[in-house]
PDB file of N, CA, C and O in Angstrom:
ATOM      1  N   UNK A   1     224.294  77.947 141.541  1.00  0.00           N
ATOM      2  CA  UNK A   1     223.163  77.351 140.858  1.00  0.00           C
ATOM      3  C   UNK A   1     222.608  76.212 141.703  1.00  0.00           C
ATOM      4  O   UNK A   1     223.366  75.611 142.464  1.00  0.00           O
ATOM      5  N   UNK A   2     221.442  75.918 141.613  1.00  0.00           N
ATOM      6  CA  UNK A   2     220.385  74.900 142.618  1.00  0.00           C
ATOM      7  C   UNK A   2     220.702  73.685 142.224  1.00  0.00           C
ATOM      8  O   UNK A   2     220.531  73.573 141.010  1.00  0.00           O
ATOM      9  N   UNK A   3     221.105  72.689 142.749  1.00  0.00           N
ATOM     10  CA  UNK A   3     221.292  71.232 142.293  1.00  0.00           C
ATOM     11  C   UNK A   3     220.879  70.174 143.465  1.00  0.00           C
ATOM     12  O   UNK A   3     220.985  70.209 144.691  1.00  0.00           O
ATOM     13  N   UNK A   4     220.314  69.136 142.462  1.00  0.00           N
ATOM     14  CA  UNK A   4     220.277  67.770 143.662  1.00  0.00           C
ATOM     15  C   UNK A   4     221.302  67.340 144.187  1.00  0.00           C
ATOM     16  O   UNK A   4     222.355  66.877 143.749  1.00  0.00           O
ATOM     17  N   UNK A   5     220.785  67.592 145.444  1.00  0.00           N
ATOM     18  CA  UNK A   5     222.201  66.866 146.485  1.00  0.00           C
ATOM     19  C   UNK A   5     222.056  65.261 146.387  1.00  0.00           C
ATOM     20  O   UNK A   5     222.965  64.506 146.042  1.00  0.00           O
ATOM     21  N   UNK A   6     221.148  64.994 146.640  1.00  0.00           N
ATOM     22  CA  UNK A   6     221.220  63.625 147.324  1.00  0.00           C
ATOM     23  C   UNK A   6     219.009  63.608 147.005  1.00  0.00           C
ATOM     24  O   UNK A   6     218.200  64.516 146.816  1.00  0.00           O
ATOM     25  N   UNK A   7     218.910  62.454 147.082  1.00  0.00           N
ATOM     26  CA  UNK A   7     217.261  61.771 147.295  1.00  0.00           C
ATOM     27  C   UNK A   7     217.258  60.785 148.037  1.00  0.00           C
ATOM     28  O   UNK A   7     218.301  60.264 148.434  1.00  0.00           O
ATOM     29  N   UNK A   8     216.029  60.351 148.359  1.00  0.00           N
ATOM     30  CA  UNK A   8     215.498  58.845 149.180  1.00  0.00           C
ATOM     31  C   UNK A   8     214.256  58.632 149.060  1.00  0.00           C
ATOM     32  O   UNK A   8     213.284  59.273 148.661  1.00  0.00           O
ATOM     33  N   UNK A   9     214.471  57.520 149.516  1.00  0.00           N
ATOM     34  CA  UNK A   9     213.072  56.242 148.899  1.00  0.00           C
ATOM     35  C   UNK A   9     212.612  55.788 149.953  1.00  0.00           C
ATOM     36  O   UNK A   9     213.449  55.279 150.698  1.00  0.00           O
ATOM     37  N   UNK A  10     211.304  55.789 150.374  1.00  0.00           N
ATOM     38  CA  UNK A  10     210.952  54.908 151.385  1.00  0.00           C
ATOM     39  C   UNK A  10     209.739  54.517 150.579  1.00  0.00           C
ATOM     40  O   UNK A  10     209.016  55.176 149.831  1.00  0.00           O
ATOM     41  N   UNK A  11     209.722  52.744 151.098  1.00  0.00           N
ATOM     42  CA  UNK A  11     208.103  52.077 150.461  1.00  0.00           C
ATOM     43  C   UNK A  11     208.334  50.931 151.947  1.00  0.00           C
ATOM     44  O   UNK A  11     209.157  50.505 152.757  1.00  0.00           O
ATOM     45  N   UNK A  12     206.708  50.872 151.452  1.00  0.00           N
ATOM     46  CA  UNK A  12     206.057  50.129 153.052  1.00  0.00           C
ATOM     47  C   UNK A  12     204.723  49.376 152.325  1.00  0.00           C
ATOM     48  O   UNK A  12     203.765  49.784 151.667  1.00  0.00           O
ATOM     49  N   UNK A  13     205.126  48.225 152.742  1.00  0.00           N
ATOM     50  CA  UNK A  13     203.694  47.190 151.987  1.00  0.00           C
ATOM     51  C   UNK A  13     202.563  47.042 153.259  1.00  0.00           C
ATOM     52  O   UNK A  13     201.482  46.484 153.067  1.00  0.00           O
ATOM     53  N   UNK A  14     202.912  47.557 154.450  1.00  0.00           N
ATOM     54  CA  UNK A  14     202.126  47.149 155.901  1.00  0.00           C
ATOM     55  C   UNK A  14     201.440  48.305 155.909  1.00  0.00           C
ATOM     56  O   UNK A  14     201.913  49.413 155.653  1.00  0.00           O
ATOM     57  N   UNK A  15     199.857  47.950 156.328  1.00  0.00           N
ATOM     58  CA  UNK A  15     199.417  49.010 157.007  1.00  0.00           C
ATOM     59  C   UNK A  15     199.725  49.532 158.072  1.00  0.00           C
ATOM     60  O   UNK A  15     199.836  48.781 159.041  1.00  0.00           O
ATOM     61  N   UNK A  16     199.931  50.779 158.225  1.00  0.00           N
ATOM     62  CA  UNK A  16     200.349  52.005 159.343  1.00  0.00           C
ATOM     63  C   UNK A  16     200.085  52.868 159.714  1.00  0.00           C
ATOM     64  O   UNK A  16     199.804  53.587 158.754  1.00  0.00           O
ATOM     65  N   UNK A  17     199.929  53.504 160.818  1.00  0.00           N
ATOM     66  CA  UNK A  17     199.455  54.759 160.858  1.00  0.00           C
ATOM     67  C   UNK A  17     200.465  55.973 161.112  1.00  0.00           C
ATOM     68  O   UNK A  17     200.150  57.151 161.280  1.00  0.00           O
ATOM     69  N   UNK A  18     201.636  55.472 161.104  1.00  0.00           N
ATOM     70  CA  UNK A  18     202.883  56.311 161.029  1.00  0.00           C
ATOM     71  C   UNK A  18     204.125  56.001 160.377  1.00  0.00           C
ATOM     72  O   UNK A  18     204.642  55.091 161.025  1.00  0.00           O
ATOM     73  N   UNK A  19     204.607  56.214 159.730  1.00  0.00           N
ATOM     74  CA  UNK A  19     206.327  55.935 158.633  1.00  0.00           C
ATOM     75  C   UNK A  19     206.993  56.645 159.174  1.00  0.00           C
ATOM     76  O   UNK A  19     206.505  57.769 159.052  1.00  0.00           O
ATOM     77  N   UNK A  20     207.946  56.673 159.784  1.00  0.00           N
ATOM     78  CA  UNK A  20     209.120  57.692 159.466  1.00  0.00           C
ATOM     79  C   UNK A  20     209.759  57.388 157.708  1.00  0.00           C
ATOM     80  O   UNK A  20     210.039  56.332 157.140  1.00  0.00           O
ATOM     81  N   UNK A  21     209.796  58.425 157.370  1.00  0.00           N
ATOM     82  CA  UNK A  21     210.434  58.253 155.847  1.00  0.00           C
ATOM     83  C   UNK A  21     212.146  58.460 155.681  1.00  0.00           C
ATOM     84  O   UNK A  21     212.657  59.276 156.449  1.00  0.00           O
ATOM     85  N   UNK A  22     212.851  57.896 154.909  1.00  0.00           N
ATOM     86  CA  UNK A  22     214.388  57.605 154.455  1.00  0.00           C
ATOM     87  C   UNK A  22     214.435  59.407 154.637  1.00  0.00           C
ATOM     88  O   UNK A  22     213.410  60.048 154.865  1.00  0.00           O
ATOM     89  N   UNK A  23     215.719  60.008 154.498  1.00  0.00           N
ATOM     90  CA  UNK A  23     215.632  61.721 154.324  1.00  0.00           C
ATOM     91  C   UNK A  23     217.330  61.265 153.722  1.00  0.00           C
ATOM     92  O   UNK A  23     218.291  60.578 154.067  1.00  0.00           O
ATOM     93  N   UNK A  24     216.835  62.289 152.468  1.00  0.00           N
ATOM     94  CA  UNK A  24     218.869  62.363 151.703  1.00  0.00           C
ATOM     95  C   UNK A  24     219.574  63.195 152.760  1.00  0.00           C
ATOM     96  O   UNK A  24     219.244  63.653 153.854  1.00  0.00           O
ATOM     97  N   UNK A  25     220.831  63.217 151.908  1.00  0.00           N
ATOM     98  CA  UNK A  25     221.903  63.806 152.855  1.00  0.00           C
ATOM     99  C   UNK A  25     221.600  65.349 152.486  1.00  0.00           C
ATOM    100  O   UNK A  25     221.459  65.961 151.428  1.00  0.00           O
ATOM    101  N   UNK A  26     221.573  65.623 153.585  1.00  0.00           N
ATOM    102  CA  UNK A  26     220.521  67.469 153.396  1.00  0.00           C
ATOM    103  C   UNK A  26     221.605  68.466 154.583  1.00  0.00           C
ATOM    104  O   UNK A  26     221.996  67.940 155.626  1.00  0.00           O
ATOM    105  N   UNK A  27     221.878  69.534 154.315  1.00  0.00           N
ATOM    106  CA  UNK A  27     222.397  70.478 154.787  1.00  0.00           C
ATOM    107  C   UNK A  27     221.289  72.023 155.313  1.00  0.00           C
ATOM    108  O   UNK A  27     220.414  72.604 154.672  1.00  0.00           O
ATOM    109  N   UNK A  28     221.848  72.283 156.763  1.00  0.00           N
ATOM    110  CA  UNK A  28     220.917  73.720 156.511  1.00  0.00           C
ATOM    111  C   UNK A  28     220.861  74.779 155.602  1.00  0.00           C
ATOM    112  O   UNK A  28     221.876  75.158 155.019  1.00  0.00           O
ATOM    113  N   UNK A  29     219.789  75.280 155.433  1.00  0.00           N
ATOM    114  CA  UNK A  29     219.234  76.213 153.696  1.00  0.00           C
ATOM    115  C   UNK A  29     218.862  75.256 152.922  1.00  0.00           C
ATOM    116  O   UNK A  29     218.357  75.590 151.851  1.00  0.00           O
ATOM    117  N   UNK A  30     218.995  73.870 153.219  1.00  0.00           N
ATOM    118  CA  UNK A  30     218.473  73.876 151.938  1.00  0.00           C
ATOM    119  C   UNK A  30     217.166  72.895 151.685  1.00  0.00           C
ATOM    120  O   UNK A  30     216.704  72.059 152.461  1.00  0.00           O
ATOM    121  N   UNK A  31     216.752  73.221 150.474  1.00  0.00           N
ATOM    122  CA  UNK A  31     215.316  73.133 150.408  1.00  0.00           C
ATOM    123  C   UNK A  31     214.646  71.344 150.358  1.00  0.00           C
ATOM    124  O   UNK A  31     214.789  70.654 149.349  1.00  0.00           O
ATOM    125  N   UNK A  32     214.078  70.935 151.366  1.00  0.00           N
ATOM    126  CA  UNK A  32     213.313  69.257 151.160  1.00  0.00           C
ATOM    127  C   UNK A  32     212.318  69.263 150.548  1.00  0.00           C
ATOM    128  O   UNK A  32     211.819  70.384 150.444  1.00  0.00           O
ATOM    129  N   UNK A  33     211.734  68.382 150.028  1.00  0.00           N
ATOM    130  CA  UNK A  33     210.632  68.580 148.772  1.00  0.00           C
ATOM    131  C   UNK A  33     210.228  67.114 148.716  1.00  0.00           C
ATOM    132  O   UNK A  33     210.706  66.382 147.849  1.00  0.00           O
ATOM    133  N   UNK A  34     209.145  66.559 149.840  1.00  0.00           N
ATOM    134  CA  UNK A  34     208.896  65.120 149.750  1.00  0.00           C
ATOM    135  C   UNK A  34     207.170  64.786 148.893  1.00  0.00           C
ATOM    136  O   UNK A  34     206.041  65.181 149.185  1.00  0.00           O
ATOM    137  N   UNK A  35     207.533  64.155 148.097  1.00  0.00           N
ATOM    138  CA  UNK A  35     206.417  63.132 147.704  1.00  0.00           C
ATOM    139  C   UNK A  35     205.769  62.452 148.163  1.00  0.00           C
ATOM    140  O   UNK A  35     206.335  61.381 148.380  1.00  0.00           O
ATOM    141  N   UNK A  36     204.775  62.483 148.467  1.00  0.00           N
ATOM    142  CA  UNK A  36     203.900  61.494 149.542  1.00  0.00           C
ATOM    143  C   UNK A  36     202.501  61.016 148.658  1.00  0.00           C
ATOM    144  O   UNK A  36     201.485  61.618 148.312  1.00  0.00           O
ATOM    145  N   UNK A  37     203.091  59.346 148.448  1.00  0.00           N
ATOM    146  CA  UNK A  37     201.920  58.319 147.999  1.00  0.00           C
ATOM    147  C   UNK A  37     201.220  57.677 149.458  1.00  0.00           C
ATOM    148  O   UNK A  37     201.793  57.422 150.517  1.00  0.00           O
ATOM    149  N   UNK A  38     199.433  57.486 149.014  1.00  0.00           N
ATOM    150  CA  UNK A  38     199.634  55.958 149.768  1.00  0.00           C
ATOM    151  C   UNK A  38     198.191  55.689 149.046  1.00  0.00           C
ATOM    152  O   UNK A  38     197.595  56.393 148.231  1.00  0.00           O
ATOM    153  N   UNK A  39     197.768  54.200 149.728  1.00  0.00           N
ATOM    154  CA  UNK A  39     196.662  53.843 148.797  1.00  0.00           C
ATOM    155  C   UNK A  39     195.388  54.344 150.242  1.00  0.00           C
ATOM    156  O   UNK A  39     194.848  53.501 150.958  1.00  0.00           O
ATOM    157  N   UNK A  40     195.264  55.159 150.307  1.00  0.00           N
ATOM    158  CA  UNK A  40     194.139  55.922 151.158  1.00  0.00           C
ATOM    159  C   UNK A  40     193.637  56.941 150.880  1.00  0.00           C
ATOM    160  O   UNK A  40     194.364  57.708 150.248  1.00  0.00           O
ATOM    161  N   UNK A  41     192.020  57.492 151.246  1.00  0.00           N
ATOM    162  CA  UNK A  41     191.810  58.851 150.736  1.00  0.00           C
ATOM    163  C   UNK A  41     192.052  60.013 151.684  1.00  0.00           C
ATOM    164  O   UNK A  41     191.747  61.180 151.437  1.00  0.00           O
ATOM    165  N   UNK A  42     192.740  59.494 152.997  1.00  0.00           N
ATOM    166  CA  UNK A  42     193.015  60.517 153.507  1.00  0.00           C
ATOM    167  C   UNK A  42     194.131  61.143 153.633  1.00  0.00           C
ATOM    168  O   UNK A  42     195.047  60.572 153.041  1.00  0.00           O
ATOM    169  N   UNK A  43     194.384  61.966 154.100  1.00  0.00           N
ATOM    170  CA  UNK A  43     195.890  62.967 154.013  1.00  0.00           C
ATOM    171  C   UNK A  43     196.849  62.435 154.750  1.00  0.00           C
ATOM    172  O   UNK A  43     196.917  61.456 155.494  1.00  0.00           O
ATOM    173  N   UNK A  44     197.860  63.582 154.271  1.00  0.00           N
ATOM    174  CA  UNK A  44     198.897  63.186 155.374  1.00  0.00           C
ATOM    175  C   UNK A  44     199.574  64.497 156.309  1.00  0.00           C
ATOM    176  O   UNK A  44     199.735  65.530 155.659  1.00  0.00           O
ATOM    177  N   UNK A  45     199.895  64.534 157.456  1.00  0.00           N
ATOM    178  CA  UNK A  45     200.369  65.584 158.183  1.00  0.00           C
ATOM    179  C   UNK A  45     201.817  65.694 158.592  1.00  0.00           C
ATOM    180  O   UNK A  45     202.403  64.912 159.341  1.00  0.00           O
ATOM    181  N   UNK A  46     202.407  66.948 157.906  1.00  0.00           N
ATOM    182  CA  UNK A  46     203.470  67.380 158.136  1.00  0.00           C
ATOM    183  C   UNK A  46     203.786  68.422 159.184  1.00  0.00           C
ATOM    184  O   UNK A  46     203.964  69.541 158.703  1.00  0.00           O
ATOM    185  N   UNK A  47     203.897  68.335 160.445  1.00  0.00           N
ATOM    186  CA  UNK A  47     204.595  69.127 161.368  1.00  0.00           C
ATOM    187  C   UNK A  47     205.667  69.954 161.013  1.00  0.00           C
ATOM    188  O   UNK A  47     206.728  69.360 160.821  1.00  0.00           O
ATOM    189  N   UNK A  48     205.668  71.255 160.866  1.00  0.00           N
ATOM    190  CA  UNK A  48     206.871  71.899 160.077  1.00  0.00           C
ATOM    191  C   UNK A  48     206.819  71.811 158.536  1.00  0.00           C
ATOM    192  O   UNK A  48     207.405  72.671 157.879  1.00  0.00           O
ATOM    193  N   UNK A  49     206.204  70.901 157.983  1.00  0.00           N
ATOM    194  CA  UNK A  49     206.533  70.831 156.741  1.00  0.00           C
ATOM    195  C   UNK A  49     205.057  72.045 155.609  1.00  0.00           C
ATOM    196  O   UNK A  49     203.893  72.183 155.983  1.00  0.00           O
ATOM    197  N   UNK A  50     205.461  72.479 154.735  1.00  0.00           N
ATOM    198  CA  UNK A  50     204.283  73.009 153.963  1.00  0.00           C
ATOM    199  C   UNK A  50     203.940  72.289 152.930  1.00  0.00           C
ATOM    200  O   UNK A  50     204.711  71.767 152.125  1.00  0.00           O
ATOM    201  N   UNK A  51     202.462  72.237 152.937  1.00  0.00           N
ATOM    202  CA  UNK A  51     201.884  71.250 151.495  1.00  0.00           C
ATOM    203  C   UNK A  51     201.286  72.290 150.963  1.00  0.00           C
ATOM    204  O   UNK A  51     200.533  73.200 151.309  1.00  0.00           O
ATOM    205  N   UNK A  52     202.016  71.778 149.704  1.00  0.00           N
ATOM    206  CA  UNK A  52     201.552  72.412 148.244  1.00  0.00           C
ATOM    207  C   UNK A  52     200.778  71.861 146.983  1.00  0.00           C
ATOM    208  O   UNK A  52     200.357  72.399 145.959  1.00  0.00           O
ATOM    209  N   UNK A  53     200.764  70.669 147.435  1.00  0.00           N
ATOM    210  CA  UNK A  53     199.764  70.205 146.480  1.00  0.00           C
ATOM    211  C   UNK A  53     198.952  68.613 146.978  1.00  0.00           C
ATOM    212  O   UNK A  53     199.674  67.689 147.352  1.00  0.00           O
ATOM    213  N   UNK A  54     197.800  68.484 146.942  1.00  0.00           N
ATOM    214  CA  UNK A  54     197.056  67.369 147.744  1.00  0.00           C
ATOM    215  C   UNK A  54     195.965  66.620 146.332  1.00  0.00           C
ATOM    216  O   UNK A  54     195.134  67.152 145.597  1.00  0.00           O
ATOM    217  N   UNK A  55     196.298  65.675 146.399  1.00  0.00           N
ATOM    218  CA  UNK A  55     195.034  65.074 145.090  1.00  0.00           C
ATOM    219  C   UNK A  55     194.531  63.880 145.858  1.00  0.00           C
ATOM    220  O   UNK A  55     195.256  63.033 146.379  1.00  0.00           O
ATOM    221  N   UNK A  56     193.392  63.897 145.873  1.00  0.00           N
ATOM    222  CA  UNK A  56     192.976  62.436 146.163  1.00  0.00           C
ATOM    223  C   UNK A  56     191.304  62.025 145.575  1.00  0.00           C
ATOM    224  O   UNK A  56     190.176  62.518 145.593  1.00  0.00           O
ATOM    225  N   UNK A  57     192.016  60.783 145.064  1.00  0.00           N
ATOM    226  CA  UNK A  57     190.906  60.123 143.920  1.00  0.00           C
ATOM    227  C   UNK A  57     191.193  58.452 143.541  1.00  0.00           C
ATOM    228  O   UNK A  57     192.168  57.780 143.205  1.00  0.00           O
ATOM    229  N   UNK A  58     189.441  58.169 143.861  1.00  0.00           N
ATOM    230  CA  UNK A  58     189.473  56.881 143.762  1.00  0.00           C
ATOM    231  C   UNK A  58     190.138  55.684 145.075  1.00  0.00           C
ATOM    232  O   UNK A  58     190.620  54.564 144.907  1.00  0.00           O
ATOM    233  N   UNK A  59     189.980  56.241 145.987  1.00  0.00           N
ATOM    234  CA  UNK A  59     191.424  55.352 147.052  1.00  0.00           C
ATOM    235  C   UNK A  59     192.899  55.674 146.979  1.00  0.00           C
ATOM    236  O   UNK A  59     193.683  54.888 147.511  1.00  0.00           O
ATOM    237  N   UNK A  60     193.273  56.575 146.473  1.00  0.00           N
ATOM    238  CA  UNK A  60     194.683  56.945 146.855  1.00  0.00           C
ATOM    239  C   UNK A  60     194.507  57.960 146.830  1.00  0.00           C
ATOM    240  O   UNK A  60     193.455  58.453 146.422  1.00  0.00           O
ATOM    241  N   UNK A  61     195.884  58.865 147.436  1.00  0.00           N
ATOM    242  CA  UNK A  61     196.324  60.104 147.924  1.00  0.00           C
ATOM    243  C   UNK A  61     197.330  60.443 147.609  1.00  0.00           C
ATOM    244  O   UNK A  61     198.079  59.468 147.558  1.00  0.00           O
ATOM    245  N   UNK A  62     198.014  61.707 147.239  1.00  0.00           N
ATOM    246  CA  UNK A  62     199.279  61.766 146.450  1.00  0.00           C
ATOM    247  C   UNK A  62     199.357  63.577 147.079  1.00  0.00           C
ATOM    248  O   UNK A  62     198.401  64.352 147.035  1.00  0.00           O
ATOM    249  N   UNK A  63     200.693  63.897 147.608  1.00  0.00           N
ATOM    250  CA  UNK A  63     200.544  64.972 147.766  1.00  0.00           C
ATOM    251  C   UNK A  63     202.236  65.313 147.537  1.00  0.00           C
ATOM    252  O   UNK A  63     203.111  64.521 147.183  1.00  0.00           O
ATOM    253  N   UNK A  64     202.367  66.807 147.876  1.00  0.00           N
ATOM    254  CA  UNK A  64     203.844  67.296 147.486  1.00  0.00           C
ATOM    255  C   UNK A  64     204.337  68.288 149.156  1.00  0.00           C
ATOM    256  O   UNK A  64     203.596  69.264 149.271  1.00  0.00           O
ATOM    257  N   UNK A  65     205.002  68.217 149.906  1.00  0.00           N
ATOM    258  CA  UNK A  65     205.354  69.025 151.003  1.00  0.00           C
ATOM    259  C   UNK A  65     206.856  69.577 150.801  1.00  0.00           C
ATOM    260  O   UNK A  65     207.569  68.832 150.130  1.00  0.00           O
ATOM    261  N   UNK A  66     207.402  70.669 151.237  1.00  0.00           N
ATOM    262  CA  UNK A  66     208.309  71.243 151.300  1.00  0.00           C
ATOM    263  C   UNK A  66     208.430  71.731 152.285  1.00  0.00           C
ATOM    264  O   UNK A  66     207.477  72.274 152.843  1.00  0.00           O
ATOM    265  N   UNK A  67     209.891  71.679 152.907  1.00  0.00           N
ATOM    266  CA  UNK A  67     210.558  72.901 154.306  1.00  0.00           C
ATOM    267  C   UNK A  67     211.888  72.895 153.806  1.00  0.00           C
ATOM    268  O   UNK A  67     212.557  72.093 153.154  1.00  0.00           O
ATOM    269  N   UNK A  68     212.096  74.122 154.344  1.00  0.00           N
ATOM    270  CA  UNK A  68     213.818  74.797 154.624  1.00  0.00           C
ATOM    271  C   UNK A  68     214.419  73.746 155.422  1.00  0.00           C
ATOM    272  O   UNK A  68     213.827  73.405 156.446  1.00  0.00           O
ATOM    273  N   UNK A  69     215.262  73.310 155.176  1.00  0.00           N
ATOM    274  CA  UNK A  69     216.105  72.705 156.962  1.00  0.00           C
ATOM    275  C   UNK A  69     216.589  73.815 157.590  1.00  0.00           C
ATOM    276  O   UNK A  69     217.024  74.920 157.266  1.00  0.00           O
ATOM    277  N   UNK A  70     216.410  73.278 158.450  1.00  0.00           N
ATOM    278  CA  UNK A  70     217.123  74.173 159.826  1.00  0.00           C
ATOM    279  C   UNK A  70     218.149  73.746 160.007  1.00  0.00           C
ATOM    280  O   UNK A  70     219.045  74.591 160.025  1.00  0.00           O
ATOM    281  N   UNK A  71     218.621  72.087 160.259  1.00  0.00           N
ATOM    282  CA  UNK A  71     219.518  71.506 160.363  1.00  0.00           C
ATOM    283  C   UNK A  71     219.930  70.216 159.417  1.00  0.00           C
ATOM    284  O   UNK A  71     218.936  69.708 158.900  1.00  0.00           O
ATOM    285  N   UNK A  72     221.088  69.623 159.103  1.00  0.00           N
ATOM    286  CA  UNK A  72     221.008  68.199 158.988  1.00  0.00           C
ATOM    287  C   UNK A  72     220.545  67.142 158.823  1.00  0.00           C
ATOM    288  O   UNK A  72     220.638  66.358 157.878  1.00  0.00           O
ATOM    289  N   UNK A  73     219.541  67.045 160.628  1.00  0.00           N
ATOM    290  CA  UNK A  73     218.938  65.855 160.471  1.00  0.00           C
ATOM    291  C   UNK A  73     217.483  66.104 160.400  1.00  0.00           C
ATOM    292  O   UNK A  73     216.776  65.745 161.341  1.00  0.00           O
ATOM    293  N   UNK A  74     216.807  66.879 159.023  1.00  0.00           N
ATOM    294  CA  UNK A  74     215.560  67.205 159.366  1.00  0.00           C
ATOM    295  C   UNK A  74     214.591  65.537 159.243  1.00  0.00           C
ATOM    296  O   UNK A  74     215.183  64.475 159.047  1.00  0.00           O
ATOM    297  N   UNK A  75     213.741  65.591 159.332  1.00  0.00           N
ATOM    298  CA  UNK A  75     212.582  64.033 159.410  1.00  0.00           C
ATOM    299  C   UNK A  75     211.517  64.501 159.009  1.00  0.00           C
ATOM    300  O   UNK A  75     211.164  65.679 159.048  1.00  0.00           O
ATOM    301  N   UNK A  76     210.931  63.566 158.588  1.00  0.00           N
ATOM    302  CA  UNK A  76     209.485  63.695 157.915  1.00  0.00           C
ATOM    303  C   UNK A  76     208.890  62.165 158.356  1.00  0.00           C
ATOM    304  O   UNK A  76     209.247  61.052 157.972  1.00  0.00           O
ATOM    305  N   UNK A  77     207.662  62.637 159.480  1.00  0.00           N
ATOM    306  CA  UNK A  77     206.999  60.980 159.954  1.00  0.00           C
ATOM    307  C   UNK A  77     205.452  61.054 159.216  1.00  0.00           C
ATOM    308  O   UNK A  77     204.677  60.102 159.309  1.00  0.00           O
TER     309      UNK A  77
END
């Protein structure tokens, strides 16, 4: 049966044009599923990663991305 392994949190009060984000303790197969806020109307780009859902309204942006790991130490910048 599918269960949460592990989660993480990353928050950033500085403007940036790149984060690397926190990543839980993740094993290959199995499935990452990151949340992505910020107060901008533009997107965000995941290399490897698939987006499934994108909203943006009013000055913020809110979207949902998912990938398989391949390995361990997958990242999301």
């Amino acid at each position: 049966m599918a269960k949460i392994r592990d989660y993480a949190i990353t928050i950033s009060t500085a403007a940036t044009a790149s984060l690397v984000c926190e990543m839980p303790t993740h094993a290959t197969g199995d499935l990452l599923i990151a949340f992505l806020n910020k107060d901008s109307t533009t997107g965000f780009a995941g290399t490897g990663w698939n987006l499934h859902r994108s909203q943006n309204s009013a000055g913020a942006n809110g979207e949902i991305w998912t990938k398989r790991a391949t390995s361990s130490s997958e990242t999301i910048t």
